[in-house]
PLY file of the C-alpha trace (Angstrom):
ply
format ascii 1.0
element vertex 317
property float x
property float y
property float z
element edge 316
property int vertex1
property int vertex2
end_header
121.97 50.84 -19.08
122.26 51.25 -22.53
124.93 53.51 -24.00
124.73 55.90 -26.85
126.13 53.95 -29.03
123.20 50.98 -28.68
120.13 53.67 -28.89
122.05 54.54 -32.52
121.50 51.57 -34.30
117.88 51.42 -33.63
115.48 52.52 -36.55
111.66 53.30 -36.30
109.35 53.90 -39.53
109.99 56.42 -41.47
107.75 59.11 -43.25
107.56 57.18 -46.85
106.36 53.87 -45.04
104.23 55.55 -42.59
102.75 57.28 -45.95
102.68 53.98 -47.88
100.68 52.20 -44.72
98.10 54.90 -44.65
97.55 54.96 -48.25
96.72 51.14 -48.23
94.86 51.08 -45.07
92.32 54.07 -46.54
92.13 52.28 -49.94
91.13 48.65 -47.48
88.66 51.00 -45.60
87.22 52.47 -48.70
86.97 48.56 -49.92
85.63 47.56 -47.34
82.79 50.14 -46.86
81.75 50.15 -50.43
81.34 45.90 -49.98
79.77 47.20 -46.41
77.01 49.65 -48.14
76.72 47.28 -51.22
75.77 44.16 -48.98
73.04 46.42 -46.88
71.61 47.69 -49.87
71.29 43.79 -51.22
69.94 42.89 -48.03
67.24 45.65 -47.99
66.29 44.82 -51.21
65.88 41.70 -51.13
64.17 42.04 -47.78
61.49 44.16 -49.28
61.01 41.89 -51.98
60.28 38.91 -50.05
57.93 40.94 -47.83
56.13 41.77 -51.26
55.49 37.90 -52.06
54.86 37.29 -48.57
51.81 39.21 -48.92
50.79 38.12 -52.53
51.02 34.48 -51.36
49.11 34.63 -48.75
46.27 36.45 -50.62
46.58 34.07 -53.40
45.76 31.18 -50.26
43.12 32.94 -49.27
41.68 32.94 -52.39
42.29 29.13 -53.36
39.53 27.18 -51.53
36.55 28.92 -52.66
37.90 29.43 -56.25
38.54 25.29 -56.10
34.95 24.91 -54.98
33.49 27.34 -56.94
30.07 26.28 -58.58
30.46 22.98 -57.19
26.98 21.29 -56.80
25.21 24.14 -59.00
23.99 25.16 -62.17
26.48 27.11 -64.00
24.75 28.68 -66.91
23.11 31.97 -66.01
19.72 31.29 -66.65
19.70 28.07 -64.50
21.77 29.75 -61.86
19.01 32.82 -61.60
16.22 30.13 -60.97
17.72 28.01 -58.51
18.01 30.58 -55.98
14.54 31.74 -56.03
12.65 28.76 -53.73
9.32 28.71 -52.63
6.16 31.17 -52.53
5.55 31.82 -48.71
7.65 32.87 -47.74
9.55 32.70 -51.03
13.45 32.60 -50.00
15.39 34.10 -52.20
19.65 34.43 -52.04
19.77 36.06 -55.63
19.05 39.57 -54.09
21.53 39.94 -51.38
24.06 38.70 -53.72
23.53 42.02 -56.48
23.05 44.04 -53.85
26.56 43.79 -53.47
28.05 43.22 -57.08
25.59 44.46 -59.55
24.29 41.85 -61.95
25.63 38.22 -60.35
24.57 35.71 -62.41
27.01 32.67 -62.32
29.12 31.34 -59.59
32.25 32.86 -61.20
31.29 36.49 -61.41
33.99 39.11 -62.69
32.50 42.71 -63.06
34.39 46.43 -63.25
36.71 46.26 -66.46
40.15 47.12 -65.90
42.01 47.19 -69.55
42.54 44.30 -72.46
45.17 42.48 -73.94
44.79 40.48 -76.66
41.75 38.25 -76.33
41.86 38.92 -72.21
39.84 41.19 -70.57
41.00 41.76 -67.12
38.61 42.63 -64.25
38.72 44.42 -60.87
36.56 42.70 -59.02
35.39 38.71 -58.09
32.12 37.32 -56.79
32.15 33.18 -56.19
29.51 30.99 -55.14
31.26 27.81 -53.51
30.38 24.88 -51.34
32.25 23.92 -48.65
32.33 20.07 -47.37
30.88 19.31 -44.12
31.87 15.69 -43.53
28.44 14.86 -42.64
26.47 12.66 -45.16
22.63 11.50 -45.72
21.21 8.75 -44.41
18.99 6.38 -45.83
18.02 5.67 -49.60
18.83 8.06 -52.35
16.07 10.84 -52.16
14.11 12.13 -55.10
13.23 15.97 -54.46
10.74 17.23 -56.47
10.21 21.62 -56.83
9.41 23.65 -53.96
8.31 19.84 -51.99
9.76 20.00 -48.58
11.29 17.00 -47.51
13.26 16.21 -44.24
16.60 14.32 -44.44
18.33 12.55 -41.41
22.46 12.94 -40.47
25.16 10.96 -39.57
26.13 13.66 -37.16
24.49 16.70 -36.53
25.42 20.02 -38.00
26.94 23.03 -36.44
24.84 26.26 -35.67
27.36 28.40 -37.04
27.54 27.01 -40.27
23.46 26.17 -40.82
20.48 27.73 -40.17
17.00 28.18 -40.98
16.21 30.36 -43.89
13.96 33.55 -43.59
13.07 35.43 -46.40
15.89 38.10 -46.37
18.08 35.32 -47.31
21.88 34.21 -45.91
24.18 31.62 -47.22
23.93 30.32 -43.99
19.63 29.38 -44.90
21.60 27.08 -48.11
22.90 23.74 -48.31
24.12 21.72 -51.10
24.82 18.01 -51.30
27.29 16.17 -53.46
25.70 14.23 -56.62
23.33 17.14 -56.67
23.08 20.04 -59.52
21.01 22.24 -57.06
21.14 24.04 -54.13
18.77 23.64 -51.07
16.80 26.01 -48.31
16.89 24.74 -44.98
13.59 25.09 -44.26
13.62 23.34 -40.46
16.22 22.06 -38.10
15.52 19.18 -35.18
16.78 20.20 -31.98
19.42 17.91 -32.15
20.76 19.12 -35.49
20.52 15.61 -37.01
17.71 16.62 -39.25
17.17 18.79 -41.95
13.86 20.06 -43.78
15.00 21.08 -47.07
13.39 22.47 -50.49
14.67 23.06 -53.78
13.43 24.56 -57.00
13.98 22.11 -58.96
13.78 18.20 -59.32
16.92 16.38 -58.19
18.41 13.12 -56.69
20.07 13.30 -53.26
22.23 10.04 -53.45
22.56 7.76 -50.67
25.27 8.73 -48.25
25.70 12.10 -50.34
27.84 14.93 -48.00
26.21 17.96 -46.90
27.76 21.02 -48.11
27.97 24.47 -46.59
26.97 26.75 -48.96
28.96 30.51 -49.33
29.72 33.47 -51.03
33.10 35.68 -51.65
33.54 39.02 -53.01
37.09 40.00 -53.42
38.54 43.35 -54.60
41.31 45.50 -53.58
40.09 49.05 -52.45
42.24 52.53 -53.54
44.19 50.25 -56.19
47.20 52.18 -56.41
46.69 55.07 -53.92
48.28 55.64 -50.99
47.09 52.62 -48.79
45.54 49.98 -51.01
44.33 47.10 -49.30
43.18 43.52 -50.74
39.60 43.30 -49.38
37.11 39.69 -48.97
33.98 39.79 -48.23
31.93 36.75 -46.92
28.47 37.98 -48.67
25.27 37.98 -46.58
27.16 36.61 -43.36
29.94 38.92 -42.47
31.49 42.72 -43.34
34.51 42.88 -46.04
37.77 42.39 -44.16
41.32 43.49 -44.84
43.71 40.25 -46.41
46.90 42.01 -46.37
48.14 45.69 -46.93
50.39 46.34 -49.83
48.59 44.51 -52.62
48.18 47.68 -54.53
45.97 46.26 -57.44
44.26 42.95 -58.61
43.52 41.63 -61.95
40.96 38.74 -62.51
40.81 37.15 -65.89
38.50 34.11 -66.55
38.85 31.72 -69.66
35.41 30.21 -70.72
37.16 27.78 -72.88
39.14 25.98 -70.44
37.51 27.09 -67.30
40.26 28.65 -65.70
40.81 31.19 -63.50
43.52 33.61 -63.17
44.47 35.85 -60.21
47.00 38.64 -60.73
48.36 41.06 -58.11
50.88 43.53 -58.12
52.40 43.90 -54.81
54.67 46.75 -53.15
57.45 46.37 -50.55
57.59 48.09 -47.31
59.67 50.69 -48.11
58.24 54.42 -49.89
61.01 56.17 -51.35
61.36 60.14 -52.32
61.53 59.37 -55.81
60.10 56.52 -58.54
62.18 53.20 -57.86
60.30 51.24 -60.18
60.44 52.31 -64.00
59.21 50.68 -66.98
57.07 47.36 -67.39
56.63 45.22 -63.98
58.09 41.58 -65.41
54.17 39.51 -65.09
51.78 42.52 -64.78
50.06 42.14 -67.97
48.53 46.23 -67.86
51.84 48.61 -67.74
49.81 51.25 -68.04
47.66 50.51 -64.94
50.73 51.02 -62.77
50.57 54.75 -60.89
53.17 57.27 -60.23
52.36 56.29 -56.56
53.30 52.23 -57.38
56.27 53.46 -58.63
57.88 55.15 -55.09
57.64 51.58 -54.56
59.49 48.13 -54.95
56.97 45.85 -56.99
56.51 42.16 -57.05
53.70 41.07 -59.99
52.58 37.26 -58.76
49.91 35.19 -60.37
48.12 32.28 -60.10
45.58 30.01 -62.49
42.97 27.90 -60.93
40.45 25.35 -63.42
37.07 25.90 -61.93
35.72 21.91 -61.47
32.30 22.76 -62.42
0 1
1 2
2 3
3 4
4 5
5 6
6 7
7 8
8 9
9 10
10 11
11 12
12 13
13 14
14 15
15 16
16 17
17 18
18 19
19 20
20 21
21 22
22 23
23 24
24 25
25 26
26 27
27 28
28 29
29 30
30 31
31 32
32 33
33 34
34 35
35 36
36 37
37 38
38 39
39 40
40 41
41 42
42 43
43 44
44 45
45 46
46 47
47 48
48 49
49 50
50 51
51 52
52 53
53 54
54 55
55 56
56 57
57 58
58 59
59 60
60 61
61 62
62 63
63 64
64 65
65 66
66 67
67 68
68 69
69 70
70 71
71 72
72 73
73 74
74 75
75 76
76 77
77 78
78 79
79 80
80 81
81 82
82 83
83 84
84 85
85 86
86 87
87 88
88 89
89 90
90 91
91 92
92 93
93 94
94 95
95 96
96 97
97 98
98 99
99 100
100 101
101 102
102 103
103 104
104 105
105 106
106 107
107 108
108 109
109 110
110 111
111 112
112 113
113 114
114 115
115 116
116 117
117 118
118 119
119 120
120 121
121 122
122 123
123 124
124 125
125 126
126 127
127 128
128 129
129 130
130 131
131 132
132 133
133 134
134 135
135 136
136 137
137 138
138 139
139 140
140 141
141 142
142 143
143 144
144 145
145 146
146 147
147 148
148 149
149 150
150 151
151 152
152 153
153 154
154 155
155 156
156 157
157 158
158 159
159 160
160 161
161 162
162 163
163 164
164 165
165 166
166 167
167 168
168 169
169 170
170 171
171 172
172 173
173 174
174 175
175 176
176 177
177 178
178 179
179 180
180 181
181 182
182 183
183 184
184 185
185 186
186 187
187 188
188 189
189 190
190 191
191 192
192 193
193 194
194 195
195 196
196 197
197 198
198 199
199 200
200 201
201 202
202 203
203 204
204 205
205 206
206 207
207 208
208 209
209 210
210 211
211 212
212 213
213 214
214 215
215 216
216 217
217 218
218 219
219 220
220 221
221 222
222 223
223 224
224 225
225 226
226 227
227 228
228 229
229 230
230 231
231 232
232 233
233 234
234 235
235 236
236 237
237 238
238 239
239 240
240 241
241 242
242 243
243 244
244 245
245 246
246 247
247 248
248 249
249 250
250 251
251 252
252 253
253 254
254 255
255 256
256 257
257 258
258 259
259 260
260 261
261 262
262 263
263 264
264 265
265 266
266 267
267 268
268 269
269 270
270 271
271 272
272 273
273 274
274 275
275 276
276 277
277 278
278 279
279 280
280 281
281 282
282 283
283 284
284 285
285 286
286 287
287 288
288 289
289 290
290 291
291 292
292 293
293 294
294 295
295 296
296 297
297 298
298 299
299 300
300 301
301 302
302 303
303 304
304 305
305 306
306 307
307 308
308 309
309 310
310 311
311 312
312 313
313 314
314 315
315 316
């Protein structure tokens, strides 16, 4: 039992210290929730922006095998390009008119139409239309063959090709009805198939060489374009011309740029890209760092985080 005397000499906190250990522990808690708030905001951020070039990358991929093959085993000048894909009289097969009837005017296997602004020496475009081959890993038989314009002539395989990538041309025309072959300036019509698909009938417009061993190529068509640029649910939009509807890339690539350098042959590809998040008010003020038209960028962009990505491509042909 302890006495009175004991319970005297012992001594709890008193007021100032109590005080004193509040005063620190709100000004740690205050600290701490600041670094708290600070590190979620960081990590929201940043989050949004990587979702931004998430998207733009993988639009930019989508993009990068036809522009690589663009033109390849064609006529590039516009007045070679018109004849080539006119063939024969009866039925005369012709690709040229599906291919305005979706961007007015085509004329070249790099096709840029719908002025958006100009910078410099630059014009910038809205919308893309590429012819491009695509390798088959099938190649000709036999000795080189000399085609001469609008002569049929049947070629034999070193493995048959697929139905779903070639097939008979009719008049209204599909890429599907055109081959190509490397070594070759000119495109063909598949004019029959064997039934075992090793065989192809094929006509061209003009004279050419098929080389010995030369690989069949799939000829194709892209339209890309990004519809309600900077409204309120843009969309980056391909379309595989005469074979299948335009189909949604990615959401959130709010506008597209296409520039193309005759000098050097190269391609350039810019998007500007928002983030996930719409906010009550304009995040985004001033120029985007890489979007090379400020004044393209809409109230609408701006309730957004932006990402401006690029990319330049040298077209082979």
């Amino acid at each position: 039992m302890r006495t009175g005397r004991q319970l005297k000499f012992r001594k709890g906190f008193s007021l100032v210290e109590v005080l004193i250990a509040v005063v620190i522990l709100s000004i740690v808690s205050i600290a701490a929730e600041g670094l708290f708030f600070a590190f979620t905001k960081h990590f929201e951020q940043s989050t949004d922006l990587t979702t931004a070039r998430q998207r733009g990358e993988m639009t930019l991929a989508r993009l990068e095998t036809a522009v690589l093959q663009a033109g390849l085993s064609m006529p590039n000048r516009t007045a070679d390009f018109e004849g080539v894909f006119v063939v024969g009289t009866s039925p005369q097969i012709n690709l040229l008119t599906p291919l305005r009837n979706v961007i007015s005017g085509w004329n070249k296997p790099v096709y840029l139409c719908e002025v958006a602004g100009t910078v410099g020496t630059t014009t910038y475009f809205k919308k893309m239309g590429l012819v491009y081959c695509l390798g088959s890993g099938i190649g000709v038989l036999e000795e080189g063959h000399e085609v001469a314009d609008n002569d049929p002539i049947v070629l034999k395989l070193s493995a048959a090709c697929p139905d779903n990538q070639v097939k008979v041309a009719m008049a209204a025309s599909t890429t599907d009805g055109w081959v190509t072959f490397s070594g070759c300036q000119t495109p063909f019509v598949v004019r029959e198939i064997s039934n075992d698909r090793k065989q192809l009938g094929v006509m061209a417009s003009n004279r050419d060489l098929i080389p010995f061993f030369a690989e069949l190529q799939y000829l194709r068509a892209m339209c890309a374009y990004v519809i309600s640029p900077g409204g309120t649910s843009p969309h980056f939009y391909v379309e595989d011309v005469t074979r299948s509807p335009a189909q949604p890339v990615s959401e959130g690539v709010s506008q597209v740029l296409f520039s193309f350098d005759d000098d050097s042959n190269v391609l350039t590809v810019h998007l500007l890209v928002r983030g996930n998040r719409k906010f009550p008010g304009e995040v985004t003020s001033g120029d985007v760092p890489g979007w090379p038209l400020t004044d393209k960028v809409t109230s609408e962009d701006r309730h957004y985080r932006l990402v401006a990505m690029s990319a330049s491509w040298r077209v082979r042909n």
